[in-house]
Backbone as CSV, one residue per row, in Angstrom:
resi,resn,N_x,N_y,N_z,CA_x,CA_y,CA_z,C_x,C_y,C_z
1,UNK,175.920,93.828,-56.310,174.994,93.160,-57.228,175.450,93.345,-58.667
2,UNK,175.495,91.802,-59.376,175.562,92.568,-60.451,174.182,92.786,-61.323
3,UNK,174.439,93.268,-62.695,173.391,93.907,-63.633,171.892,93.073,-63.562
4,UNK,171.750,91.817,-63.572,170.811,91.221,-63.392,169.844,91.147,-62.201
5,UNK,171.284,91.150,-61.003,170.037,90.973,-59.661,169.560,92.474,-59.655
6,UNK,170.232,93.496,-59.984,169.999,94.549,-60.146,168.561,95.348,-61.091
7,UNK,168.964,94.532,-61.643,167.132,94.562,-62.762,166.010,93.278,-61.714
8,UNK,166.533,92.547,-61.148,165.343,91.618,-60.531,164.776,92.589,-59.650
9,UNK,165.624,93.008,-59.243,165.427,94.113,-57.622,164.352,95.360,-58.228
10,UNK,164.760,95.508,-59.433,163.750,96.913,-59.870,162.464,96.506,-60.086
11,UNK,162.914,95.615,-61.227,161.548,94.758,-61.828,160.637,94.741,-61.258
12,UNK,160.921,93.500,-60.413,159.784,92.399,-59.405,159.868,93.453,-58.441
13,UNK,160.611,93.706,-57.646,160.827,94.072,-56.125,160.582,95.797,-56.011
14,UNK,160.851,96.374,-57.424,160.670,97.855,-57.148,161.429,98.371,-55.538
15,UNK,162.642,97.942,-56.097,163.524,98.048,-54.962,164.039,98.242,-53.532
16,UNK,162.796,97.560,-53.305,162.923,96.704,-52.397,162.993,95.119,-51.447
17,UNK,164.264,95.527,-51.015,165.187,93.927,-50.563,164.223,93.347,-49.787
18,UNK,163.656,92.046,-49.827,162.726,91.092,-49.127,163.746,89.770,-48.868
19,UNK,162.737,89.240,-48.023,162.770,87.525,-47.918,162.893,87.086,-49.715
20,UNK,161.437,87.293,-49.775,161.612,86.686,-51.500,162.320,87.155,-52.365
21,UNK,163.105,88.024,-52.346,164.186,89.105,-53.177,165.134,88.138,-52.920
22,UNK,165.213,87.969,-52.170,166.628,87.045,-51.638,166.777,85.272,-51.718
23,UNK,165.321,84.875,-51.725,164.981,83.499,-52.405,165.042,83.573,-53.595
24,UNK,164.989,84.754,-54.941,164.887,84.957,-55.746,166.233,84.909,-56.270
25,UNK,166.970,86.131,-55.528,168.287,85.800,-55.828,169.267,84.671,-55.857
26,UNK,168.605,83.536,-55.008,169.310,82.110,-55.071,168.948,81.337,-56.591
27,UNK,168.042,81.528,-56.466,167.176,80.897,-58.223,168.022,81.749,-59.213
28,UNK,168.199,82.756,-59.582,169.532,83.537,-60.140,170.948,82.905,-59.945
29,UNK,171.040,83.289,-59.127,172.960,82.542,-59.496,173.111,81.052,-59.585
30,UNK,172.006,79.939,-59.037,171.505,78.951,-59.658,171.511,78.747,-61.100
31,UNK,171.540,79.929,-61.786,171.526,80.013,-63.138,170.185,79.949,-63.793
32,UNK,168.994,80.244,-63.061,167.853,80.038,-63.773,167.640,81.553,-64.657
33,UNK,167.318,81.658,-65.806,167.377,82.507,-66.331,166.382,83.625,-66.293
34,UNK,166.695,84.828,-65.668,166.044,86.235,-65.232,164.750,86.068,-65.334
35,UNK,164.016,86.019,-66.698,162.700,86.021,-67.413,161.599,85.489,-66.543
36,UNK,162.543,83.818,-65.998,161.278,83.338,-65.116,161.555,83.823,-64.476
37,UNK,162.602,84.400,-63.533,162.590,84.359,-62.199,161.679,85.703,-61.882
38,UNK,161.830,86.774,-62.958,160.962,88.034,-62.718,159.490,87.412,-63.231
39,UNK,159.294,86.587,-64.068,157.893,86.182,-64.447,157.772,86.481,-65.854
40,UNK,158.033,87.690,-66.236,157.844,88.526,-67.491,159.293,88.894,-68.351
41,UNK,158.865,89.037,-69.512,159.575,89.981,-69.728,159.038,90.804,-71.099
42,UNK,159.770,92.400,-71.517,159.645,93.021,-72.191,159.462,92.132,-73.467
43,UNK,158.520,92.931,-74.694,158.739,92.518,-75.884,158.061,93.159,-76.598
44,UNK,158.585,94.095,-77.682,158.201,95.678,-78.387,157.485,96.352,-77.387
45,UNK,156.222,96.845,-77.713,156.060,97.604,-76.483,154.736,96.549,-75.644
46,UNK,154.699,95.380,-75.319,154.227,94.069,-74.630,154.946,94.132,-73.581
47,UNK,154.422,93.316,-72.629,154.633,92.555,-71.469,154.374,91.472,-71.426
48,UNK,155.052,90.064,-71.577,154.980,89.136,-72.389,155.415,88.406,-70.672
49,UNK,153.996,87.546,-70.358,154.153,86.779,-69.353,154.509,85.499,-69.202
50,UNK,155.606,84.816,-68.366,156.482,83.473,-68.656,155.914,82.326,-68.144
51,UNK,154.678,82.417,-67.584,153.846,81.408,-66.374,154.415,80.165,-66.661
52,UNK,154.495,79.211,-67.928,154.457,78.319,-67.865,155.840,77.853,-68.637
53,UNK,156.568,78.854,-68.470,158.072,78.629,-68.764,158.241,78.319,-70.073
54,UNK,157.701,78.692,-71.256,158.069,79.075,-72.553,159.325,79.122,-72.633
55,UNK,159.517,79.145,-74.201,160.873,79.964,-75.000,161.156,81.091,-74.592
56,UNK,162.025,81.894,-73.952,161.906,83.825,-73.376,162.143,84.082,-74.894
57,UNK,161.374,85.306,-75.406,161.590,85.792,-76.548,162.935,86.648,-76.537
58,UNK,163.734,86.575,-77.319,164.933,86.957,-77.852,164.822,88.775,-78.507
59,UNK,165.793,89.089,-77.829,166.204,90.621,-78.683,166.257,90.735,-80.322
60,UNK,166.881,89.598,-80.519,167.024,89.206,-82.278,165.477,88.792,-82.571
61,UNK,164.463,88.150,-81.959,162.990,87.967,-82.467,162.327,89.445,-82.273
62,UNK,162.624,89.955,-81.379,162.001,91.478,-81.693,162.369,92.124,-82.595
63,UNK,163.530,91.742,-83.011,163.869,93.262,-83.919,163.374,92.566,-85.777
64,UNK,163.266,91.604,-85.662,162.601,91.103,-86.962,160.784,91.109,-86.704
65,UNK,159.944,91.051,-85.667,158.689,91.500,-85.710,158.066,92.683,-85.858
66,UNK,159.344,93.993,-85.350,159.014,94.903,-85.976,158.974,95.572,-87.292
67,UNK,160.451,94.246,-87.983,160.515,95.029,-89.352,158.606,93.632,-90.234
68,UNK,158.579,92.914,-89.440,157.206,92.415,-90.182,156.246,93.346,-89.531
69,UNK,156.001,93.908,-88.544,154.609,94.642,-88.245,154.760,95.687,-89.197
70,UNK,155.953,96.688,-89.731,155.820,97.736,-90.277,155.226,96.987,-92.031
71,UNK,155.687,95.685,-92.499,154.959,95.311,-93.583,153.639,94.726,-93.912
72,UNK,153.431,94.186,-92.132,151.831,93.927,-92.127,150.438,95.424,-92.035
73,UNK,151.766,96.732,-91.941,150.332,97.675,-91.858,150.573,98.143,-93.252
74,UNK,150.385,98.060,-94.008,150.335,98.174,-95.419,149.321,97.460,-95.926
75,UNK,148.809,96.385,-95.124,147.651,95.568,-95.073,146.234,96.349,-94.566
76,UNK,145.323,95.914,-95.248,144.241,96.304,-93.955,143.394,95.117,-93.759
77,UNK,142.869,95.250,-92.669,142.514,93.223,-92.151,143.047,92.287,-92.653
78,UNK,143.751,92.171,-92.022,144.963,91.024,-92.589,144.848,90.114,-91.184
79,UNK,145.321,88.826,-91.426,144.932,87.615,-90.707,146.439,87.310,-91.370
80,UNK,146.956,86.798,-89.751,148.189,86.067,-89.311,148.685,85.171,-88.091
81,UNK,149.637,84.232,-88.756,149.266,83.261,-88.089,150.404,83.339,-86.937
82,UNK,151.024,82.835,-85.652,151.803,82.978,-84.919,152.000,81.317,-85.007
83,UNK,153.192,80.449,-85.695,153.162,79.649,-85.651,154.672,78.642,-84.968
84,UNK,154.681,78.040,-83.886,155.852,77.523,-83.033,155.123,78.553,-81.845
85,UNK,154.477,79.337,-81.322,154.322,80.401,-80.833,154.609,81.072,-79.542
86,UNK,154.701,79.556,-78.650,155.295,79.344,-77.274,154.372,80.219,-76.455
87,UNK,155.137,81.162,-75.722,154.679,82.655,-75.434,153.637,83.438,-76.067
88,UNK,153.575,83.063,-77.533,152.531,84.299,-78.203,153.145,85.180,-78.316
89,UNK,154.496,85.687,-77.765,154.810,87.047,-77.811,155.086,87.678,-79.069
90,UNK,155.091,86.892,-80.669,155.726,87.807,-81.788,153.857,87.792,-82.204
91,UNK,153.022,86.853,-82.119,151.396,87.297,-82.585,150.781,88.322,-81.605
92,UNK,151.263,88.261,-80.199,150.581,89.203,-79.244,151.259,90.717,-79.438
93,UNK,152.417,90.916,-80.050,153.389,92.411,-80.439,152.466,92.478,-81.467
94,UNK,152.323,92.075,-82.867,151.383,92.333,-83.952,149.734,92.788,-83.577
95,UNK,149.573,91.801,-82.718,148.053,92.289,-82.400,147.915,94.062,-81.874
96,UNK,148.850,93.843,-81.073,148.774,95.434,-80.114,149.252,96.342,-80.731
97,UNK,150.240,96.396,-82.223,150.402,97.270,-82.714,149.559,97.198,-83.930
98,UNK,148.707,96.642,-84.009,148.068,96.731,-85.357,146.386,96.185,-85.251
99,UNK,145.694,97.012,-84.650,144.223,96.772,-84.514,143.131,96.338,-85.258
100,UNK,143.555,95.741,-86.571,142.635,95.147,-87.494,143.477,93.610,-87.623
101,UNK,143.993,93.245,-87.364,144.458,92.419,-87.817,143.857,91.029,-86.580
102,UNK,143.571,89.921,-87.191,143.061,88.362,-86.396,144.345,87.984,-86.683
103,UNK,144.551,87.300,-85.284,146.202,86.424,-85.149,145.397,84.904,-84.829
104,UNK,145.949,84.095,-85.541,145.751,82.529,-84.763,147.220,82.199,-84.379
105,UNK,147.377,81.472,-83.100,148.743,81.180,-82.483,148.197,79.565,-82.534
106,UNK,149.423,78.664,-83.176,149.558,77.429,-83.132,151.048,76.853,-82.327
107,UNK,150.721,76.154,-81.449,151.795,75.760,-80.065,151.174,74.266,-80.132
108,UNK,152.636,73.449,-80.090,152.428,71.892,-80.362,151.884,71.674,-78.485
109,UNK,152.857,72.050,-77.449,152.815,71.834,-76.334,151.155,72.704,-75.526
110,UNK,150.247,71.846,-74.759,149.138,72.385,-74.685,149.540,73.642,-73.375
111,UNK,150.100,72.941,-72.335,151.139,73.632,-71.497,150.886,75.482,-71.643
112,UNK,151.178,75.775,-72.404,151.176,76.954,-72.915,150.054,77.530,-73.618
113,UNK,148.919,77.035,-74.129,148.138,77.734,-74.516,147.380,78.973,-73.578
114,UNK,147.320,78.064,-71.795,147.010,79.322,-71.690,147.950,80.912,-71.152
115,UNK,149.393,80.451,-70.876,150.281,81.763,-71.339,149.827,82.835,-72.253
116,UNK,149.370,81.843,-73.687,149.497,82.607,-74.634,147.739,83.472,-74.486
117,UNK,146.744,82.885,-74.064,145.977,83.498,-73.648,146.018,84.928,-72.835
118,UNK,146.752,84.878,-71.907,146.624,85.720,-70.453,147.932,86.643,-71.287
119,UNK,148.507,86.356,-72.396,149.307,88.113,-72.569,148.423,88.549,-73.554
120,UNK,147.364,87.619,-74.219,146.268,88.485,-74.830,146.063,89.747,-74.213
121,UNK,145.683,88.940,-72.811,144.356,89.406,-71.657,145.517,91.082,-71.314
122,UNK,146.665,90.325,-71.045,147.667,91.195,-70.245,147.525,92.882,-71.228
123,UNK,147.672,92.407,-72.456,147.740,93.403,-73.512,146.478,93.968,-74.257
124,UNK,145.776,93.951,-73.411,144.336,94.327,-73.358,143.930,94.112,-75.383
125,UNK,144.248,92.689,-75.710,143.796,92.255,-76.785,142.649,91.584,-76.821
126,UNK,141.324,91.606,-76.899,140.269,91.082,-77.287,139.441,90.105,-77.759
127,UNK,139.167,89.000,-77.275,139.257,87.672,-77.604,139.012,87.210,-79.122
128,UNK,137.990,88.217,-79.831,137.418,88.080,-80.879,138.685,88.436,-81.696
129,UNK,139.739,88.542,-81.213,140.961,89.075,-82.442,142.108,87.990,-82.622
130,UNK,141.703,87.070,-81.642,142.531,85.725,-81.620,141.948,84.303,-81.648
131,UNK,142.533,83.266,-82.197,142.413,82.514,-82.168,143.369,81.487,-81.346
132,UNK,143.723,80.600,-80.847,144.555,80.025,-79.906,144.453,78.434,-80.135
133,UNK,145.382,77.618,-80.797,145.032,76.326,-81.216,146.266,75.748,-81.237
134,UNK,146.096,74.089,-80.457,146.938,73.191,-79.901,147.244,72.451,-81.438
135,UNK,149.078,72.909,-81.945,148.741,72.197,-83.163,150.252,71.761,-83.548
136,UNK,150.597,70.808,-83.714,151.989,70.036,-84.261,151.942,71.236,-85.344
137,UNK,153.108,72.201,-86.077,152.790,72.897,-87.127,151.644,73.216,-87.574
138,UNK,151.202,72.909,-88.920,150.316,72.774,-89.259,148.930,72.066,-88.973
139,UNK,149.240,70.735,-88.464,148.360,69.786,-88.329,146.515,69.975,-87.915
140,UNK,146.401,71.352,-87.070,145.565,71.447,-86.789,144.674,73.187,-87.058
141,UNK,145.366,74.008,-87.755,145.502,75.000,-88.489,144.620,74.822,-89.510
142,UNK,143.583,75.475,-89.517,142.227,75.582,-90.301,142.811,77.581,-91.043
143,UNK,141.719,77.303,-91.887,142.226,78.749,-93.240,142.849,78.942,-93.515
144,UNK,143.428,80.251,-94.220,144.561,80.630,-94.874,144.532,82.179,-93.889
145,UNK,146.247,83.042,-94.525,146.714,83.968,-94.098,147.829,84.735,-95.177
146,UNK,147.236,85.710,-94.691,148.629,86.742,-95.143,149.624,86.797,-94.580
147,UNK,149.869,86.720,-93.354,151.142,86.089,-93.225,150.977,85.212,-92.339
148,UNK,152.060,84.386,-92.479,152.781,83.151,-91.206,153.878,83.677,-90.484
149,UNK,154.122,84.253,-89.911,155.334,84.419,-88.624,155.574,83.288,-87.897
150,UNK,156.803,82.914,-87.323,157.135,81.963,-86.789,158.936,81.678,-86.581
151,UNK,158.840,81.156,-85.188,160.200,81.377,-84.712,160.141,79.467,-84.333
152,UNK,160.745,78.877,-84.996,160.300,77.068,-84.722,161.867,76.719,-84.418
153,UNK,161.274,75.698,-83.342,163.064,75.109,-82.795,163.771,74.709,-84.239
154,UNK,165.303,75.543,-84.172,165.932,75.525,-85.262,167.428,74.674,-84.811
155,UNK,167.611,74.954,-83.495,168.956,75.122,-83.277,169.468,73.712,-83.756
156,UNK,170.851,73.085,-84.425,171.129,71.858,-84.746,172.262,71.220,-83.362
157,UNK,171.489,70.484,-82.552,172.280,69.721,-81.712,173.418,69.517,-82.101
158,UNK,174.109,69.459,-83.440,175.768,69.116,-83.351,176.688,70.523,-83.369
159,UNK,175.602,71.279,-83.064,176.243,72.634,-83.502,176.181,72.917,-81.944
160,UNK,174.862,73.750,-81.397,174.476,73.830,-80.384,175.051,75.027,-79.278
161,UNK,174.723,76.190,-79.879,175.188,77.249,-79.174,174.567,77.977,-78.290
162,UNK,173.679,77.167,-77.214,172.826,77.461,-76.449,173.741,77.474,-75.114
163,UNK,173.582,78.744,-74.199,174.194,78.413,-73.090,173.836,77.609,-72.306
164,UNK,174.479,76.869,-71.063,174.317,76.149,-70.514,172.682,75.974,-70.001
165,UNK,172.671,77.355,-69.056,171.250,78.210,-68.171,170.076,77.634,-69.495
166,UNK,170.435,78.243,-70.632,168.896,78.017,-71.629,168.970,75.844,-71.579
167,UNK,169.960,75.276,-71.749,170.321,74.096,-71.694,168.866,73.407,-71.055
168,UNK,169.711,73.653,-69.938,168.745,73.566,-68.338,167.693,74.245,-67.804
169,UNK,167.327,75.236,-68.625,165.785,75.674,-67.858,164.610,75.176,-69.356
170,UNK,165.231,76.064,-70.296,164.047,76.613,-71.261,163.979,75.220,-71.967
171,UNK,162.439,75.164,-72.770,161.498,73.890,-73.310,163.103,73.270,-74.751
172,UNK,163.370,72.146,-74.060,164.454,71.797,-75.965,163.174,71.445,-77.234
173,UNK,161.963,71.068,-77.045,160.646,71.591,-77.953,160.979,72.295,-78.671
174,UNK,161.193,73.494,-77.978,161.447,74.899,-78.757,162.708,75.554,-79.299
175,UNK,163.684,74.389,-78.443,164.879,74.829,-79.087,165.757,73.739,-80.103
176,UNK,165.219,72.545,-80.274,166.170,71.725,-81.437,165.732,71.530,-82.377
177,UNK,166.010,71.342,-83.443,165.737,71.027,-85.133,165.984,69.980,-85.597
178,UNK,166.565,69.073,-85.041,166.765,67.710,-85.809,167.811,67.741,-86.233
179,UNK,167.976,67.635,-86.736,169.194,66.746,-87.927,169.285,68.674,-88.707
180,UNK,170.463,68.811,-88.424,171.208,70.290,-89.255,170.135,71.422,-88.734
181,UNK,169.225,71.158,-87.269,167.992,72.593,-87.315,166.960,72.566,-88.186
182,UNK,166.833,71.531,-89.112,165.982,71.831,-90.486,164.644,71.194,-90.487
183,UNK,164.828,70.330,-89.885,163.453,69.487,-89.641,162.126,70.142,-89.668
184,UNK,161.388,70.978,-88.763,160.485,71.814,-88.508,160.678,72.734,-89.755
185,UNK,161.297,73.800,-89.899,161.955,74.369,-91.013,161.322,74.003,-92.332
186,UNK,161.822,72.614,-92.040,161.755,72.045,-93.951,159.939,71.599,-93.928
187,UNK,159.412,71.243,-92.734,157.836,70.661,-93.147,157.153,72.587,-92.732
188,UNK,157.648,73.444,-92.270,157.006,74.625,-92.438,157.195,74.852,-94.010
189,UNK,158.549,75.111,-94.905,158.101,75.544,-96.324,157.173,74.971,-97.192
190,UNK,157.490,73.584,-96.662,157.061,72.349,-97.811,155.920,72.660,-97.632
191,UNK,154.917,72.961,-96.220,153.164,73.100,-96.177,152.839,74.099,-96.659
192,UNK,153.591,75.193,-96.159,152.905,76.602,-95.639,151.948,77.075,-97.379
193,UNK,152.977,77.206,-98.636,151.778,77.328,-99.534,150.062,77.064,-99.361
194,UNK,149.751,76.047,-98.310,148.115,75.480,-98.789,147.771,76.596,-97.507
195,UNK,148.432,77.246,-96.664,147.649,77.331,-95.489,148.074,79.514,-95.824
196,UNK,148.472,79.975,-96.931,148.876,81.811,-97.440,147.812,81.935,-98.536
197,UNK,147.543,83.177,-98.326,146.791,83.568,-99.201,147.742,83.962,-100.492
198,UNK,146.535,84.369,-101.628,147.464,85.071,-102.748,148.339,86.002,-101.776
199,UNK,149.848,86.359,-102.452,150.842,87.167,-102.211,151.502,87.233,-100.791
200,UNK,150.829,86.235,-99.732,151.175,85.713,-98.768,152.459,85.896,-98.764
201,UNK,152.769,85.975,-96.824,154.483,85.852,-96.725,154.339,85.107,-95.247
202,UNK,155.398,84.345,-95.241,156.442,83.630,-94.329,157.802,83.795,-93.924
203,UNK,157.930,84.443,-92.775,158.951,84.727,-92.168,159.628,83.764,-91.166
204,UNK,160.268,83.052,-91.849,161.107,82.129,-90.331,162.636,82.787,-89.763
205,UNK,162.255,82.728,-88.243,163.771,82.939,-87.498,165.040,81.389,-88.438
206,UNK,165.849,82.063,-88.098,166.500,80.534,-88.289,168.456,80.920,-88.013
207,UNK,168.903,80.107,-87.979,170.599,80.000,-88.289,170.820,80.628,-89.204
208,UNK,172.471,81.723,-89.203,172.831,81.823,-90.525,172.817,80.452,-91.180
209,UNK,173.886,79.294,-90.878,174.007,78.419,-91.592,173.108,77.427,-92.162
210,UNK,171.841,78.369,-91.981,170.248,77.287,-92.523,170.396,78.674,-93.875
211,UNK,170.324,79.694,-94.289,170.354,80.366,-95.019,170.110,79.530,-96.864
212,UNK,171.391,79.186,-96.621,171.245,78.728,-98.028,170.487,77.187,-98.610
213,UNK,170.107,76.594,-97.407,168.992,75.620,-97.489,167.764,75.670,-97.567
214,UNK,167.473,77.075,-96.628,166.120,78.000,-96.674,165.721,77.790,-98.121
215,UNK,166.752,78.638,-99.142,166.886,79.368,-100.230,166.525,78.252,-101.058
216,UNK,167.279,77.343,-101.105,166.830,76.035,-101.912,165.263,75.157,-101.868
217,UNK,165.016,75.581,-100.598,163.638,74.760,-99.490,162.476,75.955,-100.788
218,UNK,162.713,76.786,-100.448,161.962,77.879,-100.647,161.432,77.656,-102.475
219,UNK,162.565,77.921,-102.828,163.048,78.304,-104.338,161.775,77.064,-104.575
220,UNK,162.278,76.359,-104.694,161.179,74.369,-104.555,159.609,74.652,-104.453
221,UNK,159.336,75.419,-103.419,158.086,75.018,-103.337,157.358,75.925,-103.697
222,UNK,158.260,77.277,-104.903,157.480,78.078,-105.447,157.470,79.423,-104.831
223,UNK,158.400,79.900,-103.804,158.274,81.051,-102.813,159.447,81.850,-103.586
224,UNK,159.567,83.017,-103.493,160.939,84.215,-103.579,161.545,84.514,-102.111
225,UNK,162.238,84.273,-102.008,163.019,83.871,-100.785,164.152,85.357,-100.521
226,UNK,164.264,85.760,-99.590,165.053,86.612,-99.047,165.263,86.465,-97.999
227,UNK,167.007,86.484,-97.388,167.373,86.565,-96.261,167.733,87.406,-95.324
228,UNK,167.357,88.215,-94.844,168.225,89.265,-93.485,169.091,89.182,-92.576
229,UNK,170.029,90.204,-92.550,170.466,90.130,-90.730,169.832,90.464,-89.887
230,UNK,170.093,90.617,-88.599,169.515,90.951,-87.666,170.324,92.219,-87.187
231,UNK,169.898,93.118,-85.691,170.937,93.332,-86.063,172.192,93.436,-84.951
232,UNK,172.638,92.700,-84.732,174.258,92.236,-84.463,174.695,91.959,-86.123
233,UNK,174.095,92.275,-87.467,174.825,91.972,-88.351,174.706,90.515,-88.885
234,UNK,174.127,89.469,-88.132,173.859,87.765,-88.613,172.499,87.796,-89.530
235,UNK,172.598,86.470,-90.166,171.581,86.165,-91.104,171.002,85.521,-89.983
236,UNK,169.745,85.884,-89.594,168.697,85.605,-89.027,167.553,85.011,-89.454
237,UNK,166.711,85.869,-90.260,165.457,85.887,-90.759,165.290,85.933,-92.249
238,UNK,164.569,84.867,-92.526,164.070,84.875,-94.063,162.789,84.933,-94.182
239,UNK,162.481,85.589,-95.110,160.607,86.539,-96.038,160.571,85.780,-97.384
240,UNK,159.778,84.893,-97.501,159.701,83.904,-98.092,157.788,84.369,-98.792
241,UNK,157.923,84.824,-100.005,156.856,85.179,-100.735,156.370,84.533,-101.921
């Protein structure tokens, strides 16, 4: 076995070889990617459930929600928004590490709202601490926030460094940007001012090579813009204040 069926076998199967271990394993070298085939997967310290075949949250989206949860507890009741949200998994990590805080999750596809429900439920988060709303970006996003988090299909089809497996399983919703990745991108900076409070921040995943368009997008609509790596070392994530 290699490393993967090897984690399916622990995961799901708690190691033990079945019928369905072994139907499972065909859906695997099929190339369907681990996440569904176990159902779940890890995310900070979450269990982030795949029911309805979401975006799988990324190692590189965790390691930028933790460096925003450590700046959202500096807050106290602070209201944030989970916006592209798929899964819920970067508003459902914030909720569970940070007990004052109201998350609203906005997901264009309805498909998924209730995913994003049931890792509430999963993560023994509290209904009164979320909000959950079917919304093109903005479009349907009522109040303001201290922050906006958000991981929005970036990737630019002429570029396109998605493996095959993500190609063919996971939502392209969630994974294309239009024209250069920027599309979504560019109507998140251009809004997000009406929907942050004073001193508000916005964090988008994105391409290095969106970096210096960010910067320009940003600069425009009145924000202080900073970019990060992640860390493999890439420009990942920009904090847009």
């Amino acid at each position: 076995m290699d490393q993967e069926e090897q984690w399916l076998l622990t995961e799901k199967y708690k190691g033990m070889e079945s019928e369905a271990f072994h139907a499972d394993l065909t859906r695997l070298r099929d190339g369907e990617p681990l996440g569904y085939v176990i159902g779940s997967v890890p995310f900070i310290n979450c269990d982030i459930a795949l029911d309805s075949h979401p975006l799988i949250p990324r190692v590189e989206t965790e390691y930028w929600t933790e460096k925003a949860i450590t700046e959202i507890q500096k807050t106290k009741n602070s209201t944030m928004l989970d916006l592209c949200a798929g899964s819920g998994a970067i508003g459902t990590a914030v909720a569970k590490a940070i007990p004052d805080v109201h998350v609203t999750f906005g997901e264009i596809d309805p498909v998924h709202l209730p995913t994003i429900i049931r890792n509430a439920e999963l993560n023994e988060i509290t209904p009164e601490r979320l909000t959950v709303t079917e919304s093109n970006l903005f479009k349907n996003i009522s109040g303001t926030f201290d922050f906006i988090l958000t991981n929005p299909p970036y990737i630019d089809p002429a570029v396109d460094r998605a493996e095959d497996s993500v190609k063919m399983h996971e939502p392209h919703l969630a994974l294309y940007g239009g024209t250069g990745g920027m599309e979504c991108i560019t109507r998140i900076i251009e809004e997000a001012p009406q929907y942050l409070n004073k001193d508000g921040q916005l964090w988008i995943e994105h391409e290095p090579e969106q970096s210096e368009a960010i910067t320009a997008l940003a600069n425009k609509a009145g924000f202080h813009c900073i970019t990060h790596k992640d860390q493999y070392r890439i420009e990942r994530y920009s904090v847009l204040q």
